[in-house]
C-alpha positions in Angstrom: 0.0 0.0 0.0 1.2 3.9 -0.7 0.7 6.3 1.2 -0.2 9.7 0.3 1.9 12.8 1.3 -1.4 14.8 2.9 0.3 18.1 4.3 0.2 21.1 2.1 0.4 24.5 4.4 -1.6 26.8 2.9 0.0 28.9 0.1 3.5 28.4 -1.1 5.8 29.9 0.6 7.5 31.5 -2.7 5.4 34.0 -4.5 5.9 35.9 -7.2 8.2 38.6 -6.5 6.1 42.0 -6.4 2.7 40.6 -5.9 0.6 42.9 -3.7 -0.3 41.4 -0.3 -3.7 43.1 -0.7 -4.2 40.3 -4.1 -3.0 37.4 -1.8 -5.3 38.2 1.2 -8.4 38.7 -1.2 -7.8 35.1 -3.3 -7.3 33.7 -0.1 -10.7 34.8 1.1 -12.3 33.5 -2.3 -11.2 29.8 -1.9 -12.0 30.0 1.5 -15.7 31.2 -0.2 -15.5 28.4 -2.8 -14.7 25.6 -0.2 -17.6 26.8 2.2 -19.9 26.9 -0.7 -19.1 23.4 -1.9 -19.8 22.1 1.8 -23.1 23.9 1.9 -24.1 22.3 -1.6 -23.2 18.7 -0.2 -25.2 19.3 2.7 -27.9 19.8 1.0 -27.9 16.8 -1.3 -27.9 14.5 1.9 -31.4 13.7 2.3 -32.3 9.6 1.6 -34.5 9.5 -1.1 -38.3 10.1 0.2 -40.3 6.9 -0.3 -42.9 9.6 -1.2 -41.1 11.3 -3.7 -39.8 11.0 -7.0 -35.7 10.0 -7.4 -33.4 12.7 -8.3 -31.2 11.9 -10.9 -28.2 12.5 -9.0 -26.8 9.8 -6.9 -27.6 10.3 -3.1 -24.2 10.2 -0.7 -25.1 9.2 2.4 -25.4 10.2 6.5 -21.7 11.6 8.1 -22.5 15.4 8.9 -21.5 17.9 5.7 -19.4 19.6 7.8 -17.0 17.1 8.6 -16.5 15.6 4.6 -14.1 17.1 2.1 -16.6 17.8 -1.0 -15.1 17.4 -4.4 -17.4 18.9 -7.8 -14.8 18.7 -10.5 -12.7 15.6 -11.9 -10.2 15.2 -14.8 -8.8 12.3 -16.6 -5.4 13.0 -18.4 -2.7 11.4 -19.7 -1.8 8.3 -22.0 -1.5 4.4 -21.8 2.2 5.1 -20.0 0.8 7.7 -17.5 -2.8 8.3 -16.0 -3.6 11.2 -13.9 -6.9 11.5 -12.5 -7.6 15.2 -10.6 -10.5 16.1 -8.3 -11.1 19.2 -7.4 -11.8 18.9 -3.5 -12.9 21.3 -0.6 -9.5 20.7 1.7 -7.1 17.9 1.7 -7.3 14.9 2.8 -5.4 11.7 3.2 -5.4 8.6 0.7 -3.8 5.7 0.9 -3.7 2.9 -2.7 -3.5 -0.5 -3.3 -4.3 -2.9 -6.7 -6.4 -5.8 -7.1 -6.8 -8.5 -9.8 -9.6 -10.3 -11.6 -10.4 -8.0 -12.9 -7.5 -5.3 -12.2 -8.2 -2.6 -10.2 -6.9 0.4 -8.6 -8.1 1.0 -5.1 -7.6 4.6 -3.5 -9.3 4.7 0.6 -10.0 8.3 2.0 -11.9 9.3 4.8 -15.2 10.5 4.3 -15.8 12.3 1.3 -19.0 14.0 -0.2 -18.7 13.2 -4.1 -20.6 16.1 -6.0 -19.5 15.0 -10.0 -21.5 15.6 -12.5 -23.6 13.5 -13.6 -22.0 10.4 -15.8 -18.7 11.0 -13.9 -16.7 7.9 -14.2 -18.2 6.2 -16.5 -15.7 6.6 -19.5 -11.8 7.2 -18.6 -8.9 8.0 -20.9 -5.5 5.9 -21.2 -4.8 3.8 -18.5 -8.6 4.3 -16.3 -11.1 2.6 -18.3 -13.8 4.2 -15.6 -14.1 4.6 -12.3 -16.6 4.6 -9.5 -16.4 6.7 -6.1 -19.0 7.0 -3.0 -19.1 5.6 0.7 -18.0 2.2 1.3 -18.6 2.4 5.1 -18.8 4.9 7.8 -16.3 7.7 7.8 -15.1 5.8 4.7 -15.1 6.6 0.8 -13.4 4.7 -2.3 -12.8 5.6 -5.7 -12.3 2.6 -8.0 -10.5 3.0 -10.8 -11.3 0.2 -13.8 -8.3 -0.5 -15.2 -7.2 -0.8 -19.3 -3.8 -3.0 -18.2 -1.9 -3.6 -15.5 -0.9 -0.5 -13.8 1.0 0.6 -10.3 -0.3 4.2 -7.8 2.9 5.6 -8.3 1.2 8.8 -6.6 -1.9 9.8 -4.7 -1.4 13.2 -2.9 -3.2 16.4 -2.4 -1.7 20.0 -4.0 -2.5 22.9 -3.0 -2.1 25.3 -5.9 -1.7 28.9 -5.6 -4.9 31.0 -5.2 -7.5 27.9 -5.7 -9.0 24.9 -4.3 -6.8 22.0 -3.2 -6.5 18.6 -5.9 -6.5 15.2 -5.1 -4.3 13.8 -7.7 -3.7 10.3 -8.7 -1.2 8.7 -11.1 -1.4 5.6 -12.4 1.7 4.4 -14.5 1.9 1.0 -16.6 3.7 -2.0 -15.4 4.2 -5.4 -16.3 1.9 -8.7 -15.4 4.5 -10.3 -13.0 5.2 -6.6 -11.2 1.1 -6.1 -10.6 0.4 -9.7 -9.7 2.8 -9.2 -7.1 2.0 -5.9 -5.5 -2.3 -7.3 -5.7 -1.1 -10.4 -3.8 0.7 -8.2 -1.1 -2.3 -6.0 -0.7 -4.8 -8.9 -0.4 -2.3 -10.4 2.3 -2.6 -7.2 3.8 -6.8 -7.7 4.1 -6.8 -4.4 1.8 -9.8 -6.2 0.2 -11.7 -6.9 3.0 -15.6 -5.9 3.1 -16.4 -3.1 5.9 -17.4 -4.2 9.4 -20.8 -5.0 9.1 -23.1 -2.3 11.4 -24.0 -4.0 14.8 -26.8 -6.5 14.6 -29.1 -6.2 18.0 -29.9 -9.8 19.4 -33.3 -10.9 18.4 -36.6 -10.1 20.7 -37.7 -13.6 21.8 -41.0 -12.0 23.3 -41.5 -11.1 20.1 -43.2 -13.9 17.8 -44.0 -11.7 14.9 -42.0 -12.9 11.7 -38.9 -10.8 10.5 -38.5 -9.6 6.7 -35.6 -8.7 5.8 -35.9 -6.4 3.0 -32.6 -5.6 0.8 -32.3 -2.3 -1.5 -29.9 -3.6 -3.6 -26.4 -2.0 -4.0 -25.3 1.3 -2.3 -22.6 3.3 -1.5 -19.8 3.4 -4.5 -21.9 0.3 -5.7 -24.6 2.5 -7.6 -25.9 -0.8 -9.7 -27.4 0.6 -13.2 -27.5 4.1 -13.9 -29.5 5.0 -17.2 -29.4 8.2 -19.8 -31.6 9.9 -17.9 -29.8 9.9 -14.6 -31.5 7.7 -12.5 -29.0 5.2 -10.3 -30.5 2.2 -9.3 -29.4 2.2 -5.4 -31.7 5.0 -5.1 -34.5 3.8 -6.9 -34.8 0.7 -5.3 -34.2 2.7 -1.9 -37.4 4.8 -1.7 -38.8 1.6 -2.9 -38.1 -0.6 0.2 -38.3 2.1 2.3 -42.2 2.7 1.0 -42.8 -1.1 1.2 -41.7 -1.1 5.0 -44.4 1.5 5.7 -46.8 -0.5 4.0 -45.9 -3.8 6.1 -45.5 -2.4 9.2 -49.0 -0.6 9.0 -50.1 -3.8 9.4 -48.4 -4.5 12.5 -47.9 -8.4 11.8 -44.3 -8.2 11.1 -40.8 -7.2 12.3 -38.9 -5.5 9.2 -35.6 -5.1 8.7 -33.4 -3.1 5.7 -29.9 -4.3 4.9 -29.2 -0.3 4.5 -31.1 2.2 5.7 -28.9 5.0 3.2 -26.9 4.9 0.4 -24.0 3.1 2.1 -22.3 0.0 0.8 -23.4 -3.3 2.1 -21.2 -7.1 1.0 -23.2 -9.3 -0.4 -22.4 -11.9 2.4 -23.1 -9.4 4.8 -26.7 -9.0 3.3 -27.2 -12.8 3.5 -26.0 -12.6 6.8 -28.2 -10.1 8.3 -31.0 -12.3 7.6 -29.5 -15.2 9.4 -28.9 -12.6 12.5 -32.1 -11.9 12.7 -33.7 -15.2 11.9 -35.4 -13.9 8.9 -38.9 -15.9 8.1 -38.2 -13.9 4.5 -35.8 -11.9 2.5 -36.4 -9.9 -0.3 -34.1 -8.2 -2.0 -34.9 -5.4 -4.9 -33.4 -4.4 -7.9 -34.1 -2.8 -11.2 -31.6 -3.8 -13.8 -30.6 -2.6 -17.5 -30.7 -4.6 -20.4 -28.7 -2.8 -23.3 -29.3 -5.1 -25.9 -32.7 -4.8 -25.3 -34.1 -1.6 -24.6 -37.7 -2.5 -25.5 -37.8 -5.2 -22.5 -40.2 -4.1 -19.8 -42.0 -5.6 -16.7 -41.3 -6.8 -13.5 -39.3 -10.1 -12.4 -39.1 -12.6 -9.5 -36.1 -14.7 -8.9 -35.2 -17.5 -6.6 -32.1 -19.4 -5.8 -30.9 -22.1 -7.8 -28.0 -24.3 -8.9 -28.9 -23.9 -12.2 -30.5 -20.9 -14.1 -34.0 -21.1 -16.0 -32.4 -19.5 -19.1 -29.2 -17.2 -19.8 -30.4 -14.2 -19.2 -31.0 -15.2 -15.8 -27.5 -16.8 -15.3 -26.1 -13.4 -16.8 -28.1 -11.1 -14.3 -26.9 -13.4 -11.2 -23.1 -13.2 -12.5 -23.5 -9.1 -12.5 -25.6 -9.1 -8.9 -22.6 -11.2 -8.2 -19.9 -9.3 -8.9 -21.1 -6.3 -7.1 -18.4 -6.5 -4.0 -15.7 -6.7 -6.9 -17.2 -3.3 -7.9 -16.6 -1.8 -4.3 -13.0 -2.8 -4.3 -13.9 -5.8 -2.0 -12.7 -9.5 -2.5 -15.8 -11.6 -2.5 -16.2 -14.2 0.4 -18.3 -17.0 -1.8 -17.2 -17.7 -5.1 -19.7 -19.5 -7.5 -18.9 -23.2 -6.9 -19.7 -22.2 -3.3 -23.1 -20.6 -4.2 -23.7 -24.0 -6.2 -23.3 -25.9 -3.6 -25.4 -24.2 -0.9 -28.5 -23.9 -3.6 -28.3 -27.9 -4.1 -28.3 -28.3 -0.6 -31.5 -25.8 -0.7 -32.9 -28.4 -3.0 -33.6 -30.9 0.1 -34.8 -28.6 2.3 -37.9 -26.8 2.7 -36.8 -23.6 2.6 -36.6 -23.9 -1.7 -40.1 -25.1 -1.4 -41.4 -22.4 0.8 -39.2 -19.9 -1.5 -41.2 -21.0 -4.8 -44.6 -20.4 -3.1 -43.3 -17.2 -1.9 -42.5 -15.7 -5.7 -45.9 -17.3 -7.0 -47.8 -15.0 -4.5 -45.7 -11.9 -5.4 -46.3 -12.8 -9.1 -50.2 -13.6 -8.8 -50.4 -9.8 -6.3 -48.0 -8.0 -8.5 -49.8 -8.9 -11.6 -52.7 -6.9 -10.6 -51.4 -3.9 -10.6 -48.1 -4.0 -13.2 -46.6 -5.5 -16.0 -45.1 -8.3 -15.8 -42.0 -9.9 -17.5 -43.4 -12.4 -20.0 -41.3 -15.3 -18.0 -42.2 -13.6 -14.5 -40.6 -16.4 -12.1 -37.0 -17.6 -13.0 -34.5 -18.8 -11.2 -30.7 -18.3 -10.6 -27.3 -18.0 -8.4 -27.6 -15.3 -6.7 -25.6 -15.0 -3.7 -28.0 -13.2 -1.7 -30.2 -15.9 -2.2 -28.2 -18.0 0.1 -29.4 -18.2 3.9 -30.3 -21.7 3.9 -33.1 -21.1 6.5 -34.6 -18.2 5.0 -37.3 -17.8 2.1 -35.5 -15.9 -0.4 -36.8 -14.3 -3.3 -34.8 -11.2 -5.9 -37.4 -8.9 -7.1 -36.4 -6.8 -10.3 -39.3 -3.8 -10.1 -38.6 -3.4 -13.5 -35.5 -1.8 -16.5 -34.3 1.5 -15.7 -33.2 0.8 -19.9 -37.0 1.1 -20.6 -38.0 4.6 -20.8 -41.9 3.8 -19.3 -40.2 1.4 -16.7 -37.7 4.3 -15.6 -40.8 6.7 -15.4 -42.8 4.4 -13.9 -40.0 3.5 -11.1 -39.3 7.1 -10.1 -43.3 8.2 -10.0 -44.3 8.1 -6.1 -48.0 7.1 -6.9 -46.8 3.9 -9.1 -43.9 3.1 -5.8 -47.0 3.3 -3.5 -49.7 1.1 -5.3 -46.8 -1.7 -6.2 -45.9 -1.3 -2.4 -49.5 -1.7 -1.2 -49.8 -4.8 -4.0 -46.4 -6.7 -3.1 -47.6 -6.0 0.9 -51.2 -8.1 0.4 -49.3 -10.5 -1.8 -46.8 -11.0 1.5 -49.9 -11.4 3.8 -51.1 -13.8 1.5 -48.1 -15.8 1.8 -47.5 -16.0 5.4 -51.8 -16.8 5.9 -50.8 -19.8 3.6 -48.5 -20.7 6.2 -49.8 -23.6 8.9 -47.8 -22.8 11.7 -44.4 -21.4 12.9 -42.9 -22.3 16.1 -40.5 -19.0 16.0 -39.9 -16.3 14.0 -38.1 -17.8 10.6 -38.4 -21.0 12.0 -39.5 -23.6 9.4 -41.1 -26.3 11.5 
């Protein structure tokens, strides 16, 4: 790992020979302006999505005060496939440290905090040696910025400058080097855990004087992991964020169930940690939402239900699990269960009841979604999909619909279509657990 050299003081202490101190103390003032007004515009782009509202276009960062967070607004990508410098614009320095990962090769930089204010597409086409890159939270008092790489390539520097008379830069350079030199420096990173998932947030031991059932509900993606972003804007993790969060109102208006998010904000969340949460808390169901792209195939609209399986109903379905999949790669984050693994726990699913109780559980969201949306013509496939995997739990991946369809996208981000799919999926949820004989404790499978 490299560390970055974080300690720029103030102006340089060479100036131009004659310059009037009266220019110097008036430019000081104006950064000082800039970086105060870059802090007040993250702070107001805080706010979670509003179940009740429609999604703005530009990705949500998430929950540490404005105050404390460096804000950057401006990037650059320069350079060639020798030398890569990528430049953002930030509100004060801060410190960075780098490290490289394979399969596929990445460049990893960790800072603290940060509130990422790019414009919108940011990232997602580089220049030379950065193919794209992501950035956001990956845990509290944590951000990332992922950098996709075009070949293997070393962090030969990550500092902040402070230039004269404007806003500090984080800069980054990236310079080519050999397979055996970047295979090298990746395996001493991982031995280092540098591509270990967050600490997962502190899970409180389950109310045993409570028998209601859990659901565990899972916005999917979060943090740097934004999931599918389409022309218009609209990022998936926030989508399917007001979503969940609208679906938990409806639920716990009845007052039959205990419901859980995986993330309440845009924060990142491992898969296995996802999975895991459900196990914590004795889930008697998880569902996890999503609203994918399809670039090949624009036209494709409607809403999908997926369950856990060895095998995959069709290829489209074992190419959406392999993406879902790789999200912790996305996040700079060495996944824990690799797909043999996955494989494995679905066939053991197969002799349990828990498959069985996870088909009936998609035919009711089908049969109550129906009602109200349109449907995928093959509504109920199946797939390996990590998140699918708590072997005690009812699992089930709902895709609300394709942020690549226009009247999906406008559908997904209009607060009266969120609140009757809501209501629809919420009576479809009754349904299921009223076909339910009996249950000894909550997610308990007798």
């Amino acid at each position: 790992m490299q560390d970055g050299t974080q300690t720029p003081q103030g102006q340089t202490a060479k100036r131009r020979q004659g310059e009037p101190a009266a220019r110097l103390k008036r430019d000081r003032a104006i950064a000082v302006a800039l970086s105060v007004a870059l802090a007040v515009t993250g702070h107001a782009a805080q706010a979670t999505p509003d179940a009740g509202a429609a999604v703005s276009p530009r990705p949500a960062q998430a929950s540490a005060p404005a105050e404390t967070r460096a804000v950057t607004n401006a990037v650059s990508v320069t350079g060639d496939n020798r030398v890569t410098t990528l430049s953002f614009t930030i509100s004060r320095p801060v410190e960075a440290r780098a490290f490289v990962m394979e399969r596929p090769d990445r460049a990893v930089i960790e800072l603290p905090a940060v509130n990422f204010q790019l414009p919108q597409g940011a990232g997602r086409h580089g220049k030379g040696l950065a193919s794209s890159f992501r950035y956001g939270v990956f845990a509290p008092g944590k951000s990332r910025i992922v950098i996709d790489l075009a070949a293997p390539a070393a962090v030969t520097r990550v500092t902040s400058v402070q230039p004269d008379n404007a806003l500090p830069r984080l800069e980054i350079d990236i310079t080519r080097v050999d397979r055996a030199y970047f295979h090298k420096e990746a395996r001493l990173a991982a031995g280092q855990g540098a591509g270990q998932a967050p600490p997962p947030a502190a899970v409180a031991p389950p109310d045993n004087a409570d028998r209601r059932p859990v659901i565990v509900l899972d916005p999917g993606h979060g943090g740097l992991d934004n999931g599918a972003i389409n022309s218009a804007g609209l990022v998936e993790k926030d989508i399917v964020l007001a979503f969940t969060q609208r679906l938990r109102e409806h639920l716990e208006a009845t007052g039959r169930y205990r419901v859980i998010m995986t993330r309440e904000d845009d924060v990142f969340v491992s898969l296995g940690d996802r999975v895991r949460i459900a196990q914590q808390h004795r889930a008697a169901l998880f569902l996890s939402v999503h609203a994918d792209i399809l670039r090949e195939s624009p036209g494709v609209r409607g809403a999908t239900i997926y369950t856990g399986s060895k095998l995959a109903t069709d290829t489209e379905s074992a190419q959406l699990a392999d993406k879902e999949n790789d999200a912790d790669r996305a996040a700079g984050v060495t996944s824990q269960v690799d797909n043999d693994q996955v494989a494995n726990i679905l066939l053991d699913l197969t002799m349990r009841e828990t498959r069985a109780f996870s088909n009936v559980l998609a035919t009711r969201l089908v049969g109550g979604l129906s009602q109200v949306i349109r449907m995928n013509k093959n509504p109920h496939r199946s797939a390996r999909f990590i998140v699918l995997t708590a072997p005690d739990t009812p699992s089930a991946l709902l895709e609300i619909g394709y942020l690549s369809s226009t009247r999906d996208a406008d559908l997904m981000n209009s607060p009266g279509w969120r609140d009757r799919t809501t209501a629809a999926l919420a009576k479809a949820i009754n349904q299921y657990f009223d076909g339910r004989r009996s249950m000894t404790a909550p997610g308990i499978i007798p």
